[in-house]
N, CA, C and O atoms as a GROMACS GRO file, in nm:
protein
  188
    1UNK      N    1   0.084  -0.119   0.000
    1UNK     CA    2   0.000   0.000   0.000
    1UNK      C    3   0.088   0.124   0.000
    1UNK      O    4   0.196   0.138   0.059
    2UNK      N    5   0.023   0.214  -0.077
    2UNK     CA    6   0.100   0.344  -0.143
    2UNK      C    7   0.078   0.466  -0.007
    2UNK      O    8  -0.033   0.485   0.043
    3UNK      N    9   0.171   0.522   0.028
    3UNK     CA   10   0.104   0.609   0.162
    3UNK      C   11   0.140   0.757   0.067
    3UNK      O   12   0.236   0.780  -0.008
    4UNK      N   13   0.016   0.847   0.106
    4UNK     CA   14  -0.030   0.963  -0.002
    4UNK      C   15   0.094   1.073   0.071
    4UNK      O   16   0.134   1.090   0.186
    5UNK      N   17   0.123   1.124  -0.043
    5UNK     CA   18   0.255   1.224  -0.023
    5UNK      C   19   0.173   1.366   0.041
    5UNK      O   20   0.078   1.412  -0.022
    6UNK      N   21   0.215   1.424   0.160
    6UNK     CA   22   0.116   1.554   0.173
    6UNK      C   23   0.244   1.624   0.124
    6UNK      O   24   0.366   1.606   0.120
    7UNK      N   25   0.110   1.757   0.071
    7UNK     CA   26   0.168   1.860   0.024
    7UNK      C   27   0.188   1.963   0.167
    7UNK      O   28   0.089   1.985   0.238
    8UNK      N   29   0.289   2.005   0.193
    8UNK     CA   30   0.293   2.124   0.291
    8UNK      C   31   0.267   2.277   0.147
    8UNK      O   32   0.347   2.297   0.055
    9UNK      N   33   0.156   2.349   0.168
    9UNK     CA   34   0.165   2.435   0.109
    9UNK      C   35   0.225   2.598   0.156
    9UNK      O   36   0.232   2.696   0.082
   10UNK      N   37   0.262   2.591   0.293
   10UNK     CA   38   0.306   2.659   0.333
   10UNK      C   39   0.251   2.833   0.371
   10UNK      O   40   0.137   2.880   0.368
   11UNK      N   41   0.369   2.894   0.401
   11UNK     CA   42   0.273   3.077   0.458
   11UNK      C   43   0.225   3.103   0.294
   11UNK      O   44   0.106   3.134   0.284
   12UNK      N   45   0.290   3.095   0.186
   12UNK     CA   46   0.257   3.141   0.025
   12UNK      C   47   0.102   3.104   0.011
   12UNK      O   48   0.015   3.190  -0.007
   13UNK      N   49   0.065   2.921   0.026
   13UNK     CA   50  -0.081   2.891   0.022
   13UNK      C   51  -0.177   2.962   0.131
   13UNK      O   52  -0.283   3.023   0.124
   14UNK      N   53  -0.083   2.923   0.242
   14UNK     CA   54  -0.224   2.987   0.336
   14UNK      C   55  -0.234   3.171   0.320
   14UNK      O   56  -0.347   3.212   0.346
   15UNK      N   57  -0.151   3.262   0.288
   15UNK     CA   58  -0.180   3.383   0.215
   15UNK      C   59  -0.266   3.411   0.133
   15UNK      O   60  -0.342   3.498   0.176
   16UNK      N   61  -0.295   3.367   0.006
   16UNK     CA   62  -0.367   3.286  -0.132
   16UNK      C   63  -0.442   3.272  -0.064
   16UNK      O   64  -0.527   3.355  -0.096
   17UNK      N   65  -0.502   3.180   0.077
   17UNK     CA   66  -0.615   3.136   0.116
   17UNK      C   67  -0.740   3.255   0.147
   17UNK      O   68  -0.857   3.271   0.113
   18UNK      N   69  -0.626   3.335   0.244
   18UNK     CA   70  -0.710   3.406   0.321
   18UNK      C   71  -0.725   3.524   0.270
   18UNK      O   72  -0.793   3.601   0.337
   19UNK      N   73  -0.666   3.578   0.134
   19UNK     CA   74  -0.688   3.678   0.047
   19UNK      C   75  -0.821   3.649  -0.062
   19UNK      O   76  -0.908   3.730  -0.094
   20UNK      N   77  -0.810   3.545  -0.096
   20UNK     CA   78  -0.930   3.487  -0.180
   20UNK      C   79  -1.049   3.462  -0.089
   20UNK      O   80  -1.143   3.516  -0.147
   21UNK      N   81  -1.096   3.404   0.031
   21UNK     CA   82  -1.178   3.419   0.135
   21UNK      C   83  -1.225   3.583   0.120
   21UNK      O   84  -1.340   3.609   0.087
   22UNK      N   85  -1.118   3.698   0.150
   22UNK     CA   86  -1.138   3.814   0.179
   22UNK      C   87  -1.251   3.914   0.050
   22UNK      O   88  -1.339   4.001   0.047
   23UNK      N   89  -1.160   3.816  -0.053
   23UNK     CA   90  -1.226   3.871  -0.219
   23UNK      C   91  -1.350   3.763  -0.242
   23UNK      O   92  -1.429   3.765  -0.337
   24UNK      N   93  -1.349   3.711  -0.180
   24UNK     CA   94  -1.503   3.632  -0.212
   24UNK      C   95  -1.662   3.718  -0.122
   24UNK      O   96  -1.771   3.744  -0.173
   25UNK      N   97  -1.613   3.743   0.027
   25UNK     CA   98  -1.678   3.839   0.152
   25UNK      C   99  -1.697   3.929   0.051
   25UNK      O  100  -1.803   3.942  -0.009
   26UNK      N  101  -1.609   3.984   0.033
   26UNK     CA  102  -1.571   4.133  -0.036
   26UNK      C  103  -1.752   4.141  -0.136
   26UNK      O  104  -1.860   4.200  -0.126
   27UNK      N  105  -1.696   4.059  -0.207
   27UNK     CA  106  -1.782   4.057  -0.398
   27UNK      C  107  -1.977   4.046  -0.301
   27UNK      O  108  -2.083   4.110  -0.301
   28UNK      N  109  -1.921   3.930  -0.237
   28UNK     CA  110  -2.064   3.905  -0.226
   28UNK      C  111  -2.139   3.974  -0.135
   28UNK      O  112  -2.262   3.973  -0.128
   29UNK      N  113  -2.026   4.065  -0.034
   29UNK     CA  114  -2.079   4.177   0.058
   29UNK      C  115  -2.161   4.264  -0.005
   29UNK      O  116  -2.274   4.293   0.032
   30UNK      N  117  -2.063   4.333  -0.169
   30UNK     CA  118  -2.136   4.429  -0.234
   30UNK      C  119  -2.212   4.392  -0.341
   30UNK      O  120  -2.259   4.484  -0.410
   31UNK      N  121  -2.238   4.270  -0.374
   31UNK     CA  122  -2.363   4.224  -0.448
   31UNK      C  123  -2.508   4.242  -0.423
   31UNK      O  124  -2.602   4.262  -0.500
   32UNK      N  125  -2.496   4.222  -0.224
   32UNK     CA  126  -2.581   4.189  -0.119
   32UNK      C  127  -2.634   4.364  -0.098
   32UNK      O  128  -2.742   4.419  -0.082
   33UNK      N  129  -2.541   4.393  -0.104
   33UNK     CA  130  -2.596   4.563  -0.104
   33UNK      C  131  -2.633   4.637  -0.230
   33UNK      O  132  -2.673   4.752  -0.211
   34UNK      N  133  -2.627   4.588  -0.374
   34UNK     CA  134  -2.672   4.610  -0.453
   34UNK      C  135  -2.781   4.581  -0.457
   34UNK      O  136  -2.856   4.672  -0.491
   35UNK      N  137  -2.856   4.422  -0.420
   35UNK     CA  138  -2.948   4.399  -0.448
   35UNK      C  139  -3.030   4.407  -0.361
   35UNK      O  140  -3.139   4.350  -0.367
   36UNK      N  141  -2.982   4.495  -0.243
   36UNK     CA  142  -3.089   4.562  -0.142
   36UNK      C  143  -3.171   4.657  -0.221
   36UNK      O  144  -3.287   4.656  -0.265
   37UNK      N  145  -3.029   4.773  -0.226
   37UNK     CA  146  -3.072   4.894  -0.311
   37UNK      C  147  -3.192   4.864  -0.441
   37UNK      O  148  -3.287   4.934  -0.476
   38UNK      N  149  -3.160   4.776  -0.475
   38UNK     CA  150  -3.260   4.769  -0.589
   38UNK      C  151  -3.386   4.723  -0.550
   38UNK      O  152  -3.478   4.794  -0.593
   39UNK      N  153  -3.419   4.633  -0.488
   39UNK     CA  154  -3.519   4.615  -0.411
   39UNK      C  155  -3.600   4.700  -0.360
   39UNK      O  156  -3.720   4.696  -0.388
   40UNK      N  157  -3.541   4.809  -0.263
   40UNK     CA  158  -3.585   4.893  -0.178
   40UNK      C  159  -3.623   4.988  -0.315
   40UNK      O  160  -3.719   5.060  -0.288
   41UNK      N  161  -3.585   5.002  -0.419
   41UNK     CA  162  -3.588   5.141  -0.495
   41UNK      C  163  -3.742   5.083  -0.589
   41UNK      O  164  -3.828   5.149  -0.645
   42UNK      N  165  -3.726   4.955  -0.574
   42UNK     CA  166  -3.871   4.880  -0.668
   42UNK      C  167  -4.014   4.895  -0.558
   42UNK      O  168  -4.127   4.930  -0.592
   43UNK      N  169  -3.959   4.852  -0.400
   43UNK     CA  170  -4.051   4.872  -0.336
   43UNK      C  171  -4.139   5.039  -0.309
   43UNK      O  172  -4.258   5.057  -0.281
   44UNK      N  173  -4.033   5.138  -0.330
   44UNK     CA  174  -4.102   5.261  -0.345
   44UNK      C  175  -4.113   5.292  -0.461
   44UNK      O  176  -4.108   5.413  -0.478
   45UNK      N  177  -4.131   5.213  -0.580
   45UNK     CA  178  -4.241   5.296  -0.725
   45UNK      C  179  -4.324   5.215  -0.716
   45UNK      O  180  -4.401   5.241  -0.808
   46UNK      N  181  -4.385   5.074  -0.630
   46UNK     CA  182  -4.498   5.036  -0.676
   46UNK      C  183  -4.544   5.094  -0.566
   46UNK      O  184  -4.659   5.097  -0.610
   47UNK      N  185  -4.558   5.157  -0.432
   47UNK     CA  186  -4.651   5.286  -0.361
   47UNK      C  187  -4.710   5.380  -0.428
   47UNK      O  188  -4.774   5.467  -0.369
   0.00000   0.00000   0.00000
């Protein structure tokens, strides 16, 4: 039986990790507030 080689990806991967985490929050933070705004702007023209 073959024993699986780990990869140490080191401070470089876990950097990469937690910058892409940050840009994912990021995007979908201001998606989430776009599609408030739009919402809220539909709910006051059908009044």
């Amino acid at each position: 039986m073959e024993a699986k080689a780990s990869v140490d990806v080191g401070v470089a991967g876990s950097l990469t990790m937690i910058v892409l985490t940050l840009a994912v929050t990021l995007l979908l933070v201001s998606f989430y507030r776009r599609y408030k705004r739009m919402q809220d702007r539909k709910d006051q023209s059908n009044q």
